[in-house]
Structures are given as C-alpha cells and as structure tokens.
C-alpha positions as CSV (number, residue, x, y, z in Angstrom):
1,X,-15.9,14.7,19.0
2,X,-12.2,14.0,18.8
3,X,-12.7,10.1,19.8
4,X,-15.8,10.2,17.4
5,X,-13.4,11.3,14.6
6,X,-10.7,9.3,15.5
7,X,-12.8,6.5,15.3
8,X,-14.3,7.0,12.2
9,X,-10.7,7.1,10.8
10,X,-9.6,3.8,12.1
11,X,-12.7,2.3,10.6
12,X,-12.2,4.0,7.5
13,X,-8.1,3.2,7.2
14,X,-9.2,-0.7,8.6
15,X,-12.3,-1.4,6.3
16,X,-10.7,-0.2,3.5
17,X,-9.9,-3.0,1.3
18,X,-7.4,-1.9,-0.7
19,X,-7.4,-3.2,-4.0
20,X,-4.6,-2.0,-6.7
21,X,-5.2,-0.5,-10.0
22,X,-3.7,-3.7,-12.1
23,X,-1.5,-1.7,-14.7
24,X,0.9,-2.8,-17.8
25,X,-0.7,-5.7,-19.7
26,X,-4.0,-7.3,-19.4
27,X,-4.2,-9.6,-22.2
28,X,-7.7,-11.4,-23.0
29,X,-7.6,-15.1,-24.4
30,X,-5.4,-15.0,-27.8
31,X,-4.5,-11.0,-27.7
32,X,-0.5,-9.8,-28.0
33,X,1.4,-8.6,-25.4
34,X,4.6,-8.8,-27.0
35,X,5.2,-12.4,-25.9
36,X,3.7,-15.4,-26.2
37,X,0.9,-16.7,-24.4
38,X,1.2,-18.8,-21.9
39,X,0.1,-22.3,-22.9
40,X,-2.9,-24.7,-21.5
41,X,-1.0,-27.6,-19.4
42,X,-2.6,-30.6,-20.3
43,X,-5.4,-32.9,-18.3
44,X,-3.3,-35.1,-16.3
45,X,-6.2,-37.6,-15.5
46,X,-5.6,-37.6,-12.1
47,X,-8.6,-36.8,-10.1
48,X,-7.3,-33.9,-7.9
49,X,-7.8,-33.6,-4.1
50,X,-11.4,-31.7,-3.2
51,X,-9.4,-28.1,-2.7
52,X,-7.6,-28.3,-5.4
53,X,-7.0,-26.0,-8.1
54,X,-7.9,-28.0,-11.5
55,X,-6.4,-26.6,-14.5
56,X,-8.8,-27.5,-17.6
57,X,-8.0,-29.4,-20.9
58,X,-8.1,-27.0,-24.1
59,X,-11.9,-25.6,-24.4
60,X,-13.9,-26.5,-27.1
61,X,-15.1,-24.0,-29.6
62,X,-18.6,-23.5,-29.9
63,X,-21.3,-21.2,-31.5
64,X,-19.8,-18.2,-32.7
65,X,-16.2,-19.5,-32.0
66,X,-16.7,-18.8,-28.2
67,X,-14.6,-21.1,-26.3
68,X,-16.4,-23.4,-23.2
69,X,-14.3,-25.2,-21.0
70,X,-14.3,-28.4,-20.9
71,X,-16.2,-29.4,-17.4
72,X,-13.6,-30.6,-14.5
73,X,-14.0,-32.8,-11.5
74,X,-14.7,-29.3,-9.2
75,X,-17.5,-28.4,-11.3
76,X,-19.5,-31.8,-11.3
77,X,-19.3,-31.4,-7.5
78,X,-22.6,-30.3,-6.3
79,X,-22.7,-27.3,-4.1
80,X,-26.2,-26.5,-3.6
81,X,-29.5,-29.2,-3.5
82,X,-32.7,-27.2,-4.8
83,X,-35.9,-29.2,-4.1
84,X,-33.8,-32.6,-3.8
85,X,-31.6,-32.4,-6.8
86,X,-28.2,-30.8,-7.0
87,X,-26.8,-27.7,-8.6
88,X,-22.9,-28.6,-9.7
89,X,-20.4,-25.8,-9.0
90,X,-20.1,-26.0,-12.8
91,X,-23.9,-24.5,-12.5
92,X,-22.8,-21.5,-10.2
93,X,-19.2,-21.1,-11.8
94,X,-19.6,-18.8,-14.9
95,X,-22.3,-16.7,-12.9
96,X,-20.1,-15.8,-10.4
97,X,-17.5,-15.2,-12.0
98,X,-19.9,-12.5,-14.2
99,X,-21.1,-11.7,-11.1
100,X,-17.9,-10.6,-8.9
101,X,-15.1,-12.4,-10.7
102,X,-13.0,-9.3,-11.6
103,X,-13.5,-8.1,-7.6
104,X,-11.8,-11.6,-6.3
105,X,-9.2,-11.7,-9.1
106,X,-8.4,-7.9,-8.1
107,X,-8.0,-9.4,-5.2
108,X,-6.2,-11.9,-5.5
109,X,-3.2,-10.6,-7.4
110,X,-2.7,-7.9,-5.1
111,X,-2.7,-10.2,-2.4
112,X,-0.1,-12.6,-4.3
113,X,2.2,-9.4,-5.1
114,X,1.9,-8.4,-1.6
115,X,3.3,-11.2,-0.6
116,X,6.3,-11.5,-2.7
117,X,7.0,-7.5,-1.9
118,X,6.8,-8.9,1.7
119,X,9.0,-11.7,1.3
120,X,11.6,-9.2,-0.8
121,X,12.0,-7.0,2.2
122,X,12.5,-10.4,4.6
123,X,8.8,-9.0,6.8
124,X,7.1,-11.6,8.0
125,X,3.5,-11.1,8.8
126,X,2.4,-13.4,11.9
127,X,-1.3,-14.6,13.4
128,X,-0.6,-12.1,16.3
129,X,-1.0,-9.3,13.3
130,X,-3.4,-10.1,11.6
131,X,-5.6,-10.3,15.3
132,X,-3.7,-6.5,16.3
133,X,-6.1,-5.6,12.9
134,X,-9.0,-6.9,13.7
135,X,-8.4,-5.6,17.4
136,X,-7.8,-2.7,16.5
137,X,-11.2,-2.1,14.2
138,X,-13.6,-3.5,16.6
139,X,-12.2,-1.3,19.2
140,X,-12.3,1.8,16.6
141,X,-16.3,1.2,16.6
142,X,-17.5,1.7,19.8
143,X,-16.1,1.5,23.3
144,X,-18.7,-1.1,24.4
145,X,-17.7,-5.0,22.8
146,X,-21.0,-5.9,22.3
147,X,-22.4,-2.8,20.1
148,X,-18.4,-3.0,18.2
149,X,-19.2,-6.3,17.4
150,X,-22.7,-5.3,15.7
151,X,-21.2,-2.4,14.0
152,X,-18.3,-5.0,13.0
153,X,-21.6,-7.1,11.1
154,X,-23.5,-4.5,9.7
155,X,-20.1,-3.4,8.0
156,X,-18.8,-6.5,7.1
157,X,-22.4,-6.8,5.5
158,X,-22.5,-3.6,3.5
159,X,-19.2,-4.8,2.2
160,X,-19.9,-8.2,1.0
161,X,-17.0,-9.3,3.6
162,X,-17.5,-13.0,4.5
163,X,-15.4,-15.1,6.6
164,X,-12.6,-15.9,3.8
165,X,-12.6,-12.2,2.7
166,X,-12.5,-10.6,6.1
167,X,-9.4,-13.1,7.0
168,X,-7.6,-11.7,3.8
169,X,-8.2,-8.2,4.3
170,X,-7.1,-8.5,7.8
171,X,-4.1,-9.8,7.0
172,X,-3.5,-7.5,3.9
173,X,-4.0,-4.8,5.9
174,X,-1.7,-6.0,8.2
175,X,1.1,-6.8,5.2
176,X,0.7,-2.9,4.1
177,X,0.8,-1.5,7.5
178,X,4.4,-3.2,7.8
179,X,5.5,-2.5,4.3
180,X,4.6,1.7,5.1
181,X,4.7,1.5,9.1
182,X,8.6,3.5,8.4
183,X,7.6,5.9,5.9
184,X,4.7,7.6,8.6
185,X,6.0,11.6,9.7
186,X,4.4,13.2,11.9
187,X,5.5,16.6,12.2
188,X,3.9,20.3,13.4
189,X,1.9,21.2,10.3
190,X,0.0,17.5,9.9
191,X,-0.7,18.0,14.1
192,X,-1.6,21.6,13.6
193,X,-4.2,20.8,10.4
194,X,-5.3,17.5,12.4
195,X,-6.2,20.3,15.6
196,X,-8.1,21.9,13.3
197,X,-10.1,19.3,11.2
198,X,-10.8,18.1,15.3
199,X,-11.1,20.9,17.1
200,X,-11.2,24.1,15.3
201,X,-14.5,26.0,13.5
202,X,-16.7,24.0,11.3
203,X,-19.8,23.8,9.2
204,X,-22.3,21.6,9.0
205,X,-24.4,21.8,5.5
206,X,-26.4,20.2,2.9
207,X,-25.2,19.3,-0.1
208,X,-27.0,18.1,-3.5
209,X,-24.6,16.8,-6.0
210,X,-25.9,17.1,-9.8
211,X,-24.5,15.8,-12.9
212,X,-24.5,19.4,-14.7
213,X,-24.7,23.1,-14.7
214,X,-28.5,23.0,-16.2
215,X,-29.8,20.7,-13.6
216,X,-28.0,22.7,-10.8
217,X,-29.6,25.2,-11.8
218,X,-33.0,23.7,-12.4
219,X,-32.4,22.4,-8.3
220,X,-31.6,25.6,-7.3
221,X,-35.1,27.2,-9.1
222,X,-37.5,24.8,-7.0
223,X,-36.1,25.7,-3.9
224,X,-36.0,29.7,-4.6
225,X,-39.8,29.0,-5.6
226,X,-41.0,26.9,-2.1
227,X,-39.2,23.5,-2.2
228,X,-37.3,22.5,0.6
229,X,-33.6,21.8,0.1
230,X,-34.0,18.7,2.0
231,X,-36.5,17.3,-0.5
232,X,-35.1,18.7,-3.6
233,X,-31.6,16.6,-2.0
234,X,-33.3,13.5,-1.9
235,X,-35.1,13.7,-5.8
236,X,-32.1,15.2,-7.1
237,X,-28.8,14.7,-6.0
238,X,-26.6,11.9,-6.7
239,X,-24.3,12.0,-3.3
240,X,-24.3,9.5,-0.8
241,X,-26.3,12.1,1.3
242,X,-29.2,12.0,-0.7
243,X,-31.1,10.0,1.8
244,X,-30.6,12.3,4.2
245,X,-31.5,15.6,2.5
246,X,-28.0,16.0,1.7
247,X,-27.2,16.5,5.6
248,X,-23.2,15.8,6.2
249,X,-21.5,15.7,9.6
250,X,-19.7,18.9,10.7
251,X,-16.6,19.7,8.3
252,X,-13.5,21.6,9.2
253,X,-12.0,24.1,6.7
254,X,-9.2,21.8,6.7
255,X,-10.6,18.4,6.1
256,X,-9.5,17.2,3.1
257,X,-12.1,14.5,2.8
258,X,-13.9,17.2,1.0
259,X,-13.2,19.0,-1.8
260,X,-11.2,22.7,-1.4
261,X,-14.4,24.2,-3.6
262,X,-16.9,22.8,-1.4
263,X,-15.4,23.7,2.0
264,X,-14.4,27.4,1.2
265,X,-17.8,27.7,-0.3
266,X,-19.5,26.5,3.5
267,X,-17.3,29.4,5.3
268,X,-18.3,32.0,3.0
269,X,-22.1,31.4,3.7
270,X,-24.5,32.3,6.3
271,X,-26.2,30.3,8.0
272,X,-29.7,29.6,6.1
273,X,-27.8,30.6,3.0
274,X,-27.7,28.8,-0.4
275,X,-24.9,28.8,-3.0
276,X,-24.8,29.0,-6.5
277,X,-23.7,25.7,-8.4
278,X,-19.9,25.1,-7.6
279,X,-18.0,22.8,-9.6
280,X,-16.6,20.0,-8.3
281,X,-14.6,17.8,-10.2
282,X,-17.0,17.2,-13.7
283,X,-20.4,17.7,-11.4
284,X,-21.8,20.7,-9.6
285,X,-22.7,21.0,-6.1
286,X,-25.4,22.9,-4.0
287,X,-24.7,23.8,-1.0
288,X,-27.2,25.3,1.7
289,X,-25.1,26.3,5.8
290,X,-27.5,25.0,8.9
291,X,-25.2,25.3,11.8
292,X,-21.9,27.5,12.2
293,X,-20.0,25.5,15.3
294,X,-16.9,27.9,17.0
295,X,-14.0,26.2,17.7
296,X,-14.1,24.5,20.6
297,X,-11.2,25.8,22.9
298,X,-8.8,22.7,23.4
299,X,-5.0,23.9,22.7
300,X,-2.9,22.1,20.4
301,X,-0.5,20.8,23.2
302,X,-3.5,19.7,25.4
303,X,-4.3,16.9,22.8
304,X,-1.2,16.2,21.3
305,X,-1.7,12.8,22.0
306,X,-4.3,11.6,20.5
307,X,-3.4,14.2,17.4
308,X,-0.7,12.0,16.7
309,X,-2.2,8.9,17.1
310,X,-4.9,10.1,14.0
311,X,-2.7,11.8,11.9
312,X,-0.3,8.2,12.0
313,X,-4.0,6.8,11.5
314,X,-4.6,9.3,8.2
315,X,-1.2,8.8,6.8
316,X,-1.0,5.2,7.4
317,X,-4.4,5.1,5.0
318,X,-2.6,7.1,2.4
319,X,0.5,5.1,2.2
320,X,-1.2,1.5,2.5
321,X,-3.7,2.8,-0.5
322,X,0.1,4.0,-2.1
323,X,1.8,0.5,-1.5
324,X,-1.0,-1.4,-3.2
325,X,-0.8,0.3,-6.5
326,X,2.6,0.1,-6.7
327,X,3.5,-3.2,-5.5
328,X,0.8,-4.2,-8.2
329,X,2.9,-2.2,-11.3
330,X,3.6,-3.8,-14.4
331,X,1.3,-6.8,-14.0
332,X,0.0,-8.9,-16.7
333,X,-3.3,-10.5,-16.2
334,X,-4.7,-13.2,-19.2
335,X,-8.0,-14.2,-18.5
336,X,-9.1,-17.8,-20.5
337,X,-12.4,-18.1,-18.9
338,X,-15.0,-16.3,-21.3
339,X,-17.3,-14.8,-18.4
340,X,-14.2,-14.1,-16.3
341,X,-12.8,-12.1,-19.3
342,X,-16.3,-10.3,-19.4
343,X,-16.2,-9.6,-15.6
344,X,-13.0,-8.2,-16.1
345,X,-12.6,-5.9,-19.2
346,X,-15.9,-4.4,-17.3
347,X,-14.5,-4.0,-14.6
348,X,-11.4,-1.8,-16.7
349,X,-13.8,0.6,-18.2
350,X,-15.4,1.7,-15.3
C-alpha cells in the first residue's frame, strides 16, 4: 500500500504539467493596456532558414474588418501530402492554433519566465536533470522497466504529451524542482498526517457527483426505490468515477486530495450506508461506504523513511504548482493572430 501510494504521488507531482495562471494584462490585437502596442517589424525579404520564426508583414483587412495575415514562406511549406497533393502548414496553421493554441502559448510563456527566474537566481538546469525526471517517473510506475515504460505511453497518450512536449515538461519540472528544492520542511505533523493517509483507517466508497440539490436528490430517490448506486453513478454523476459506479480507492480521514465534507461524511457512515446530498464546493455529492479497512499496525518510526521521502514528494508538488504562478505574475500577453486570439480569450473564461 505505502509503495502503491508513494508511487501514485510521484506520478502525479512528475506528470503534472504545470502551467501558470497568466495574470496582469492580456491585451487582444489593438486593445489598451496603458501603453502602446508593440508594433509589426516589417518583411525583411529575406527568406528565413526552415526553423525559423517568421514574423509576418501587416495583415490585410478583410470581410468584416477581420485581419488575415499575410501568407509567409513557413506556411507555403507543405506538411502533409493527401492523395498526392500537399496540404501547406498555412492549411493546418489557424486550425491548430483554434484547436490547442492557447495550451502551447500557456506553455510557452511559463517556460520562457522559468527561465529567466532560473537565470536570476544563477541555477543552471543540466541534461543530467532533466534524465533524474524522467528517471525518476518511469521508476514511480512500476518496479518492472518494461510494464513502467507502457504505463509511461498510455500516460503520455491521455495527455497529449509528444516527443517535443514531454522534453519540455521534463525539463520544467526539473527548473521548478530546483527553484522550490530549499523551501521543502519536513517536520512531525506533515510525517504524522502522511502515517495516517498511508497507514492509518480508511474508507473505501462510492461517490456520485451532481450539479445541484434537486438532482441529488432525484439520485438519491431511484436508489431508495431499487436502483443500484453503481448504475445510478454511471447515468448520473459527473466525477471522474462515473465509469466505475463511482468506486474510489481507499481514502484516509486525512487525505487532503479529497474534500474535508466528503471524508468526514465516509467515517460517519456504515458500511452499506448512503448519505444525504453534501455539498461540495457549488455541487453536491452522494456518498454510499462498502469497505471500513483498520489501520494497519506499522508505527510511525518503523516507516519513517519512506514517510519522508512522500511528504518531500507532496510538498515538492505544492510548491512547483506555487512557483509557476508566480514566476508567471504580471505578464502581458498580445495575441495578433485572429484564431490564436480566439483560442485564447477561451481559454480565459473557462
């Protein structure tokens, strides 16, 4: 159990790819900030190398007033060749950037202030880092390197994380570690908690998350009249655990990966027993006990440590997701590409 949750937390602290909440200005095309906009260098005519970054001439205004830019040597070169004839990057370019273009410019500036907070503080991040990371995660996975390595796919996978990405994340992971590696305590009350999210009583439940009182409600009816809770779960909730009947892995009274609410409300119940609706943040939760689990025995002292080695682990996580938002304060970000600016200003409102 404890490697099984140590593990999970590695994964969870490495995978994490933490991107800062941009804050100050954010200035679309032609909007005020308070100072002046930063002007459009011209087209120099030169025909740049192949990875080059080509700035565009001043876009043309079309229907509506919308401004296109004009086309540049990058996005006349093909990328793709459907049935014999090619599609230009200047094809692919604004639907990407609708696609995920807020995500990589996200990334992006976090990764360029990152690396001037890095270069203030005189920390140098090496090749031999960025490889600890990835070392580190694929040994978090699973003991045996071949299953690791799967689990290392399927993740990288559910996250979208190719080649370029994974090499970034690695080695902003790697920057934030060092930038928060000084600020980790460890003291008696963070083991004593971590002892008992590892090795003290727990609760394992089912949950179904609903958007409000009146459907809580409506969820708790059809199981009082004959539906299971399992079912029920997977029509009506909308937590991850839907899929699985709202099952979750065994939770400490400590853990704070879960709501307080949540986790006094499994150590009050029986097992078999079903709660009332309990509000969680703006939604109400439903939770049914299947399995009360003793604590399991191992003294504090005994497992010191590896105690220590997930509570640096845990606050290493908190403090690297810390560092990114504030190393990322006060940026302004102007956005002159039109389905850029879209991505973007969606991305804001969510």
């Amino acid at each position: 159990m404890m490697d099984r949750l140590l593990n999970r937390l590695t994964a969870a602290a490495m995978m994490a790819a933490s991107v800062a909440c941009i804050h100050g200005c954010e200035a679309p095309p032609g909007a005020s900030n308070g100072s002046p906009a930063p002007a459009r260098p011209p087209a120099t005519g030169a025909q740049p190398a192949s990875n080059a970054i080509v700035i565009a001439p001043t876009p043309e205004t079309i229907d509506g007033g919308r401004q296109e830019p004009v086309a540049t040597f990058v996005d006349a070169r093909p990328a793709a060749m459907v049935d014999g004839k090619p599609v230009n990057w200047g094809d692919l370019r604004p639907i990407l950037s609708d696609l995920a273009g807020a995500e990589a410019l996200r990334e992006y500036v976090l990764d360029r202030k990152l690396a001037a907070a890095l270069t203030e503080r005189g920390i140098s991040i090496s090749e031999d880092d960025v490889a600890a990371e990835r070392k580190a995660l694929v040994e978090s996975l699973d003991p045996d390197p071949n299953t690791a390595i799967r689990l290392l796919d399927e993740l990288r996978d559910k996250q979208n994380l190719g080649k370029k990405r994974f090499d970034l994340l690695l080695r902003r992971n790697a920057g934030l570690r060092a930038m928060v590696r000084d600020d980790v305590k460890i003291d008696e009350d963070a083991l004593r908690a971590m002892h008992d999210m590892v090795h003290g009583p727990k609760r394992q439940a089912r949950i179904m998350l609903l958007p409000d009182l009146t459907t809580a409600q409506a969820a708790i009816n059809l199981v009082n009249s004959g539906a299971s809770f399992p079912d029920t779960a997977v029509e009506m909730s909308t937590d991850s655990s839907a899929a699985r009947g709202g099952l979750l892995e065994p939770i400490s009274q400590s853990d704070p990966n879960y709501p307080e609410a949540l986790r006094q409300t499994m150590f009050t119940l029986n097992t078999g027993a079903m709660s009332g609706p309990v509000l969680v943040g703006d939604k109400y939760a439903v939770v049914l006990v299947v399995k009360r689990i003793a604590a399991d025995g191992v003294a504090l002292d005994d497992a010191r440590p590896a105690l220590e080695r997930m509570v640096r682990i845990s606050q290493e996580r908190l403090l690297m997701d810390q560092m990114a938002r504030r190393v990322s304060l006060n940026t302004t970000v102007t956005v002159f590409d039109d389905e850029l600016n879209d991505s973007w200003q969606r991305a804001r409102r969510k």
